[in-house]
C-alpha positions as CSV (number, residue, x, y, z in Angstrom):
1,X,8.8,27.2,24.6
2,X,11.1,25.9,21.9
3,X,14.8,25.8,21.5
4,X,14.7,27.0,18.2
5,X,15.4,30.8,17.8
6,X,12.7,32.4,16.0
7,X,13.4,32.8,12.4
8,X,16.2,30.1,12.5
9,X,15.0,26.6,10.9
10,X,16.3,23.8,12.6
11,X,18.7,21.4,11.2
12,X,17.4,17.9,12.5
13,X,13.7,16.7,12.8
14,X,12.9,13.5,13.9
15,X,16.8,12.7,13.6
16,X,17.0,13.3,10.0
17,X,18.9,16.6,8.6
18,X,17.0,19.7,7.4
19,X,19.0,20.6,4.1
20,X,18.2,22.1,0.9
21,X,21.8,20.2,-0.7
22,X,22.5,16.6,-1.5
23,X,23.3,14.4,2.0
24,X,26.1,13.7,2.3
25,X,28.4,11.3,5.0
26,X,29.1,13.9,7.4
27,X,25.2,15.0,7.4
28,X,23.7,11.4,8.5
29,X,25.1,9.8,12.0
30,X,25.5,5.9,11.2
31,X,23.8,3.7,14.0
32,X,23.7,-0.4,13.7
33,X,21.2,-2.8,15.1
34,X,21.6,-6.3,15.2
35,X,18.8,-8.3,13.0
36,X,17.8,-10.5,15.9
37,X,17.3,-6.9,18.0
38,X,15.1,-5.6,14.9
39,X,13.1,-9.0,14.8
40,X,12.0,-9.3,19.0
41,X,8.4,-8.2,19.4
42,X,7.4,-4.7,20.2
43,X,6.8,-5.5,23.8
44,X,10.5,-6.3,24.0
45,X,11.7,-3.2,22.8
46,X,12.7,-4.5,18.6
47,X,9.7,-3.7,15.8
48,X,8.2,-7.2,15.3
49,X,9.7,-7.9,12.3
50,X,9.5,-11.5,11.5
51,X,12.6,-13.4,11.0
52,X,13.4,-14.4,7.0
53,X,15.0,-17.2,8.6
54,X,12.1,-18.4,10.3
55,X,9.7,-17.3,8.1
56,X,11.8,-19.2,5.4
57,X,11.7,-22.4,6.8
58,X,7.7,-22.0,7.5
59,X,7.5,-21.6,3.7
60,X,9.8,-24.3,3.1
61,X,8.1,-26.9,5.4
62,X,4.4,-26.0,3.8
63,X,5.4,-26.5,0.8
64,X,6.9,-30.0,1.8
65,X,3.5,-31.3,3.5
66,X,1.7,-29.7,0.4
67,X,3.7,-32.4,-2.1
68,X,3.5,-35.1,0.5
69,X,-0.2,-34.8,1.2
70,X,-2.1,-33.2,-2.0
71,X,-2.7,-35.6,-4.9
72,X,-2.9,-32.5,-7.7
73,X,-1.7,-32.6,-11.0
74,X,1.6,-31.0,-10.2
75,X,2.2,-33.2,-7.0
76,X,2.1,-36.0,-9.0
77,X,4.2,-34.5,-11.6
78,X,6.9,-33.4,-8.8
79,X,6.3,-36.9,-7.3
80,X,7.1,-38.9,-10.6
81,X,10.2,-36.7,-11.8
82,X,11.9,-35.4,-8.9
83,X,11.7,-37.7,-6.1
């Protein structure tokens, strides 16, 4: 059924070695992705990661509408000092 002999563990599973010592290089296979590979949508084949890029800039522009729109205590504080 398996490819594994019986009373032999096998050295790999799910693509990471089976040891009892520390890993080392030789042990591990290196493979790259490209970030904007790892941040497409599931459907497209990446894992759906959002972008920090993107999600970055989201941040950045909320926080912008917050100080240009609220009239809190530290908006008018920001308002008065920094800009």
């Amino acid at each position: 059924m398996t490819k594994f002999r019986q009373g032999v563990l096998p050295v790999k599973y799910l693509g990471l070695p089976l040891i009892t010592t520390r890993l080392k290089k030789r042990d591990c296979k290196s493979v790259t992705v490209k970030w904007t590979n790892v941040c497409l949508p599931r459907q497209e084949s990446g894992l759906g990661i959002k972008s920090l890029k993107d999600w970055n800039q989201a941040l950045l522009l909320k926080q912008i509408w917050s100080i240009l729109n609220d009239h809190s205590l530290w908006v008018q504080c920001c308002k008065l000092n920094l800009i």
